[in-house]
Every structure is written in structure tokens, then in C-alpha cells.
N, C-alpha and C positions, 0 to 999 in steps of 0.2 A: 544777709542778702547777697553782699560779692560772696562768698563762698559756697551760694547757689548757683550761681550765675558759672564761676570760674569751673566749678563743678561737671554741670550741662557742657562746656565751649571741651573741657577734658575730653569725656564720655564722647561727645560728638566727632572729635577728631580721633580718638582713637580707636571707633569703629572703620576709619577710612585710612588709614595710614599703616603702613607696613612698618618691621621693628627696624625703629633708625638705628643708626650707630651713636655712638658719643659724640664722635666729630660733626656729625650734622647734626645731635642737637645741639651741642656749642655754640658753632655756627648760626643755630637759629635762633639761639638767646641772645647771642650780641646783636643779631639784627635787628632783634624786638628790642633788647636795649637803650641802641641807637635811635629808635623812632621816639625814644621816650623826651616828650616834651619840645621836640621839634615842630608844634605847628602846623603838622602837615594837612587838618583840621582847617577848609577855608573859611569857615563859620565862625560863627560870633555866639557867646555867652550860650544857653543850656545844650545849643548843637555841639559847642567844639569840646564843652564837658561829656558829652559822649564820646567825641574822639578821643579824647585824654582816655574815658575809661576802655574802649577798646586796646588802645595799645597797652595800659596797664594789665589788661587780660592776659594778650596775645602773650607778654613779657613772664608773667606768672605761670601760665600754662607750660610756656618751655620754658623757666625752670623749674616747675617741676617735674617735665618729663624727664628733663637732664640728670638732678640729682635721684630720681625712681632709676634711670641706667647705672646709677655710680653705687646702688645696690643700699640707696637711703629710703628708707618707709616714709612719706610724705602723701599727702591729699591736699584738698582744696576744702575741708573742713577746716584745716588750721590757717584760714583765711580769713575770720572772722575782722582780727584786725591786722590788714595787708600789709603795713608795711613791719611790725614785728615780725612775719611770716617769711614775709621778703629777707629781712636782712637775717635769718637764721640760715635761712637755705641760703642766701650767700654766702655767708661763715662756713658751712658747711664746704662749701665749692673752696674756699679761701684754704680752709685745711687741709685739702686736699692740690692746692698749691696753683688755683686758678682764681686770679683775682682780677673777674668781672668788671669793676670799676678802673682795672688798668688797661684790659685789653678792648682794642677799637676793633671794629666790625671786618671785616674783607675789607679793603680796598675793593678785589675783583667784581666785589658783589654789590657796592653800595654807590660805585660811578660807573657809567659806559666804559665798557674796554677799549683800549687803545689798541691801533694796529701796531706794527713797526713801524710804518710810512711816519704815524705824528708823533712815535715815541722820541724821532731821528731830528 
């Protein structure tokens, strides 16, 4: 069932999006990353397990568009059970010398930016 679901949110985004680069999908897996298990879900019990599984979506979606740019055969079939799927295609990223677990998101992108005036 997730690898129907992860399937559809693919398909659907990538009839609406132009071909990223690597760098923005990067970028957009650490941010989905980051959301993982942060809460940001203000519900309680079966609403905030839908938040949990959205951002696990969002998370698996870019990466696998990331690792499809780095020229790896991947789908959302091999989601059956996510988090084997997950940590393969992280391996996969790891051998290739990007180790997801150690890098944090933007700064620029995940707080308000600072002008000079409060950096000072």
C-alpha cells in the first residue's frame, strides 16, 4: 500500500516539475529529512500518524528522485517495506560519498535570514 501511495505523490510531481539538478534535489532531501519526526503535526494520535506518514513520503520521494539523477534505477515498487528501501538508497548515496545522516539541512533555508544589521 506505501508503494502505492509513494508511487501516485512521484507521478504526480513529476508531471509538474522541471528537471532539477542534483543540487536541488539534495537540498530537498535534507529538508524532507529534517522534517522527519520533528512534530510539526499539531494533532494528536491517527491525525499526527498522517503527518509522520506524509513527511515520510515527501522524504522517500526525493530520494528517490536524487538517487534516479545519480543515474541509479529505483521506483517506489521497492517500497513495500520502507525502511529496507530507505536505507539502501541511502547506501547507495553513502558510496557515492554523501552521508545523509551527517549532513544538516541549509541553515539559509530552515531559519529566517539575517540581515547584516542582527548578524552585527
Amino acid at each position: 500500500m506505501y508503494s502505492e501511495i509513494l508511487g501516485s505523490a512521484l507521478d504526480a510531481d513529476q508531471a509538474s516539475e522541471d528537471e532539477p539538478t542534483t543540487s536541488a534535489a539534495l537540498i530537498n532531501l535534507l529538508l524532507c529529512r529534517g522534517r522527519l519526526g520533528t512534530n510539526r503535526w499539531p494533532q494528536h494520535g491517527a491525525e499526527a500518524s498522517y503527518g509522520t506518514l506524509v513527511d515520510h513520503l515527501d522524504y522517500d520521494a526525493a530520494l528517490i528522485k536524487l538517487v534516479r539523477l545519480l543515474g541509479v534505477d529505483c521506483g517506489a515498487e521497492e517500497f513495500d517495506l520502507p525502511e529496507k528501501a530507505r536505507a539502501r538508497l541511502e547506501g547507495v548515496l553513502a558510496d557515492r560519498g554523501i552521508q545523509v545522516d551527517e549532513i544538516g539541512a541549509p541553515a539559509n533555508l530552515t531559519e529566517p535570514a539575517k540581515t547584516e544589521a542582527e548578524a552585527l
